[in-house]
C-alpha positions in Angstrom: 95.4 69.7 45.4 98.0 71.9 44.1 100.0 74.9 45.7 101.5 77.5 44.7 105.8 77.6 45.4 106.0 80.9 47.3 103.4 82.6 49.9 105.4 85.8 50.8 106.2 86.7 54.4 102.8 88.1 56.1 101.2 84.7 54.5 103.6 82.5 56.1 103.7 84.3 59.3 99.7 83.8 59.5 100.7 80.2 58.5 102.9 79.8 61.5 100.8 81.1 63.7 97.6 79.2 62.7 96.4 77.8 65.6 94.8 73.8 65.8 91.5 72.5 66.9 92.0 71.7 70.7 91.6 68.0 71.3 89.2 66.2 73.5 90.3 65.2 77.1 90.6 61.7 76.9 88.2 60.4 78.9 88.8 57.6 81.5 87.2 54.0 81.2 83.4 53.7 82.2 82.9 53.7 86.3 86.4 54.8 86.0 86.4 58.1 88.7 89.4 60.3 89.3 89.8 58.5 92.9 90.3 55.7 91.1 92.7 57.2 89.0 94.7 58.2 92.0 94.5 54.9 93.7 96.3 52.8 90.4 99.0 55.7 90.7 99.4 55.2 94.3 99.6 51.6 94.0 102.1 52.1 91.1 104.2 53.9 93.2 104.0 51.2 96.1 105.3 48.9 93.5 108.0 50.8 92.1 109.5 51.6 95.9 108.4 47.9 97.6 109.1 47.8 101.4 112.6 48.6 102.8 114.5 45.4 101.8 113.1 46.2 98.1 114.2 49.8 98.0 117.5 48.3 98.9 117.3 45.8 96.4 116.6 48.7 93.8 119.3 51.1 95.3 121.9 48.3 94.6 120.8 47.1 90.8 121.1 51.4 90.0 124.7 50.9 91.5 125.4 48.4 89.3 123.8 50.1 86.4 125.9 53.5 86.8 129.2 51.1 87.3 128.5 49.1 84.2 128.0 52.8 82.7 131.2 54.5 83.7 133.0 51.7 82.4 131.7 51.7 79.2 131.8 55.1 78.9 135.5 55.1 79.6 136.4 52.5 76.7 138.1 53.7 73.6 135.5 54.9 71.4 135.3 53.9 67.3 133.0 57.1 66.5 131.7 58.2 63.3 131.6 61.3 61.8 128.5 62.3 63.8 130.2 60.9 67.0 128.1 57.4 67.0 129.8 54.5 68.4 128.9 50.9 67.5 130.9 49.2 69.8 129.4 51.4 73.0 125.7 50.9 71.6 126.2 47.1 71.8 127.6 47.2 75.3 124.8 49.5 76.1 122.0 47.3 74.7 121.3 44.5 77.7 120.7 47.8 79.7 117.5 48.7 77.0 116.7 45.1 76.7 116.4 44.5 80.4 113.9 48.2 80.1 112.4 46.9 77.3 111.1 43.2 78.3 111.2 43.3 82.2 110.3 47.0 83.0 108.3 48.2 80.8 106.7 45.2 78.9 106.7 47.0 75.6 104.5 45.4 72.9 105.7 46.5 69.5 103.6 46.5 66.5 103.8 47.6 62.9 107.4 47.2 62.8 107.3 46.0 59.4 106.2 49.1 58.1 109.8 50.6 59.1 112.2 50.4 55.4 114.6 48.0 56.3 116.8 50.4 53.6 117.5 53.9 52.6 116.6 56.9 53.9 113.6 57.6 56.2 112.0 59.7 58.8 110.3 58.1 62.0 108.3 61.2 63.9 106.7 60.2 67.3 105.3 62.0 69.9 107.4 62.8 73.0 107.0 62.7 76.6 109.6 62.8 79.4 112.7 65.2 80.1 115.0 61.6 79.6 114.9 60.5 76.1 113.7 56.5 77.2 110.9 57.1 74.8 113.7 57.3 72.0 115.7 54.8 73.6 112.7 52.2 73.1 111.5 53.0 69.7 115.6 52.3 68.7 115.2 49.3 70.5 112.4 48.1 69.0 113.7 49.1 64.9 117.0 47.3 66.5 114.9 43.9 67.1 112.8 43.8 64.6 114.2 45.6 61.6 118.0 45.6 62.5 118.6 48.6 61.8 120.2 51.6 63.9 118.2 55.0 64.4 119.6 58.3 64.5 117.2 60.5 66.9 117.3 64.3 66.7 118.0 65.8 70.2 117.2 68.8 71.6 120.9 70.8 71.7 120.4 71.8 75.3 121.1 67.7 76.4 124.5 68.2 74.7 125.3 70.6 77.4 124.8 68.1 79.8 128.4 66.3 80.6 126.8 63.8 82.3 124.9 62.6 79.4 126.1 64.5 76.1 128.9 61.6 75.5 126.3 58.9 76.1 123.4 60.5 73.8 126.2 61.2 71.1 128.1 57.3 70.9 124.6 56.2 71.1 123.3 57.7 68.2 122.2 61.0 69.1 122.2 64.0 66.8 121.8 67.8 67.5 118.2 68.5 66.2 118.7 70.8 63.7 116.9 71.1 59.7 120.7 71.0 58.3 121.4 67.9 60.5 117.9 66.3 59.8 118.9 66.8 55.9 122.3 65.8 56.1 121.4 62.6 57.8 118.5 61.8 55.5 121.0 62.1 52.5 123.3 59.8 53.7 120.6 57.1 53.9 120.2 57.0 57.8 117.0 56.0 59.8 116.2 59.4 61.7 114.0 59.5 64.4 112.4 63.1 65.1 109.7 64.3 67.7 108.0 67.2 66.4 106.6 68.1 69.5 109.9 69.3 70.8 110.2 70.7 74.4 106.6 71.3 74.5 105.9 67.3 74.8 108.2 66.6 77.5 107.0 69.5 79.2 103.0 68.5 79.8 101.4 67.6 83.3 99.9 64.2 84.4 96.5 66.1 83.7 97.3 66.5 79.7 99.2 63.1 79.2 98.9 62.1 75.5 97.1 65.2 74.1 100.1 66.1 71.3 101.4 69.3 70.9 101.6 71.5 68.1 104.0 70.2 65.8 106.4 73.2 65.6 106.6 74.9 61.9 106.6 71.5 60.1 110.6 71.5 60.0 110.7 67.7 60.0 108.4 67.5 56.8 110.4 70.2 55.5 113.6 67.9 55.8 111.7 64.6 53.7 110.8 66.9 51.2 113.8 67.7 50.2 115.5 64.7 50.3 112.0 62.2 49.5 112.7 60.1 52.3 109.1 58.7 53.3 107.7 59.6 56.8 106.5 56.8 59.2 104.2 58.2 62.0 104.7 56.8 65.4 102.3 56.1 68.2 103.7 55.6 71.6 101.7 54.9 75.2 103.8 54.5 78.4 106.2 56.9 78.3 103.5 59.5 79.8 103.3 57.9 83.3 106.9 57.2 84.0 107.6 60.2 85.8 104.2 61.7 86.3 104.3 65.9 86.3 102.2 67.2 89.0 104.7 70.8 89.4 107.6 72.3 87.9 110.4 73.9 89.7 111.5 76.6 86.8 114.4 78.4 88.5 116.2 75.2 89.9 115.4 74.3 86.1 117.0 77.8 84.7 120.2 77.4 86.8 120.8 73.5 85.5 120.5 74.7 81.9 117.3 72.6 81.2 114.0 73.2 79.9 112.1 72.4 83.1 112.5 70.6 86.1 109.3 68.4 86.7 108.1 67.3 90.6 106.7 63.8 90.5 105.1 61.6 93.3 108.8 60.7 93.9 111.4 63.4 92.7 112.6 64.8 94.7 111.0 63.1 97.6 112.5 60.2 97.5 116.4 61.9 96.4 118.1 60.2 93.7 115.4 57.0 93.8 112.9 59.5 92.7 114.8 59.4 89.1 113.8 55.5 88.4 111.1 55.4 85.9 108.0 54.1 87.0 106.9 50.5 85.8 104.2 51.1 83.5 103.2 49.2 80.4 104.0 50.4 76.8 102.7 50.1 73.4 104.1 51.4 70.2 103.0 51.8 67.0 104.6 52.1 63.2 101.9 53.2 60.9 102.7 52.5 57.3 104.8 55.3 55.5 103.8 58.6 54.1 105.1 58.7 50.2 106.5 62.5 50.1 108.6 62.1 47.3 105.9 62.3 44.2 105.6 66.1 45.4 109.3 67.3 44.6 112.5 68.9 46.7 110.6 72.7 45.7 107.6 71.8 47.6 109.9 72.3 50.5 109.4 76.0 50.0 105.4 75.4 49.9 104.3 76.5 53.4 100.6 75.7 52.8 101.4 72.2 51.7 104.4 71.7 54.9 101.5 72.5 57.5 99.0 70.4 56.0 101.4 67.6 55.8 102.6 68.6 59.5 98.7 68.5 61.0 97.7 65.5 58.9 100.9 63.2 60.4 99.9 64.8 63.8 96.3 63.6 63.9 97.2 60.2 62.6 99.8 59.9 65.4 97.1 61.1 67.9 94.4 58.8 66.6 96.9 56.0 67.3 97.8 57.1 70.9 94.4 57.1 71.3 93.8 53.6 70.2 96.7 52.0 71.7 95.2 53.3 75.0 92.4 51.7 75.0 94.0 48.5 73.6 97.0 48.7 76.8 94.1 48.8 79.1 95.9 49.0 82.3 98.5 51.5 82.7 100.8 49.4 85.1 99.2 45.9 85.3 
């Protein structure tokens, strides 16, 4: 199909605002009730807090995490011109690795269809106010294609102190189009969640139903510099810290974009922060060719959205599939 080049404004406002076809709850597994639902969270959390010797046992491994933290934070750094250090990415690794194998059991698949060269685009969907989801997916492109990913970050984590330097000598970038385009044309792997806030932001009750993917900005950016797209499916990252409330104000005065209540944050203080153990899956589906179309079709509205909502529903298809193929959420 072709499109025309320009739409005008009251067009590509009515673009924008073009709502999607709502998605179907996705149903539970058969004789599965919503008691029963409750009861495998319950016993998750159980496991996650163990009796008192185990909480202890947990307090004291965090301690050792946030010391093995501080002092690699406090090495020299060897940054790049986006602020990513090497040398603090290594030293952070056993950290992932012990996440990715031991807590969280990830099984990886599709990896192959990530370019082990050149430019490219990874867009996932997105879940959690703490990046792990992006954390993995690096981690698993690390393993298997040995390559290092530049994720796009939401700018308000780079107002965090506590976590700006981290994110940034890790690989983080502001999420921005200029950024996205920059990095692109200096061959990087970039990792994008169109989603945005809106993913992190869901309750328990609409885990892995995708968001709207924004205005198609990440398209947008591989467009214009023909890197291909690779759609990614992830399942796990929904249950870690299970949204049954929001606290907005406490959220407004911290300077994020909402403050979820869980099972066990705040209720259990700072031990409420430790993900919970669940088991993931994540998916690289072979890459979308965007290059045939030209750096102008950048300008083509029509032909951004359509790209946007056909990316979206194969990432949702996926999530949907890896569900079923997981089949226990913590087990």
């Amino acid at each position: 199909m072709r499109h025309g080049r320009g739409r005008g404004a009251p067009a590509r406002a009515a673009a924008d605002e073009r709502g999607h076809d709502s998605l179907p709850a996705l149903r539970p597994r058969r004789g599965d009730r919503p008691d029963d639902e409750r009861a495998r969270l319950h016993a998750a959390l159980r496991h996650a807090r163990g009796n008192r010797r185990g909480r202890g046992r947990v307090a004291k491994g965090c301690r050792r995490v946030i010391e093995q933290l501080r002092t690699i934070l406090s090495a020299p750094a060897d940054e790049d011109a986006w602020g990513y250090d090497p040398k603090f990415a290594d030293a952070f690794q056993p950290v992932l690795d012990a996440l990715y194998d031991r807590w969280w059991r990830i099984t990886a698949t599709g990896t192959e269809h990530v370019p082990a060269s050149g430019r490219a685009l990874i867009a996932a969907n997105h879940a959690g106010v703490v990046p792990w989801d992006g954390a993995m997916i690096g981690t698993a492109v690390r393993r298997h294609v040995g390559r290092e990913v530049r994720a796009l970050v939401l700018n308000w984590a780079f107002e965090l102190p506590w976590a700006s330097t981290a994110i940034r000598r890790g690989g983080g970038v502001p999420g921005s189009p200029a950024n996205a385009r920059r990095l692109l044309g200096e061959d990087h792997l970039v990792l994008v969640f169109p989603e945005g806030a809106k993913g992190i932001s869901k309750p328990f009750s609409e885990r892995y139903r995708l968001e709207r993917f924004g205005r198609g900005g990440f398209v947008e950016a591989a467009l214009r510099t023909g890197a291909p797209i690779v759609p990614c499916a992830v399942v796990g990252s929904e249950e870690i810290h299970p949204k049954i409330a929001d606290a907005p104000g406490v959220a407004k005065l911290l300077g994020l974009p909402y403050l979820p209540i869980t099972p066990t944050f705040p209720l259990l203080g700072p031990l409420g922060l430790v993900p919970l153990p669940s088991r993931w899956r994540i998916e690289f589906c072979p890459p979308v060719d965007v290059s045939t179309y030209g750096p102008e079709a950048a300008s083509d509205r029509r032909l951004v959205l359509e790209l946007s909502d056909a990316i979206r529903e194969q990432i949702q298809a996926k999530v949907y599939e890896n569900l079923i193929r997981r089949e226990g959420a913590f087990l």
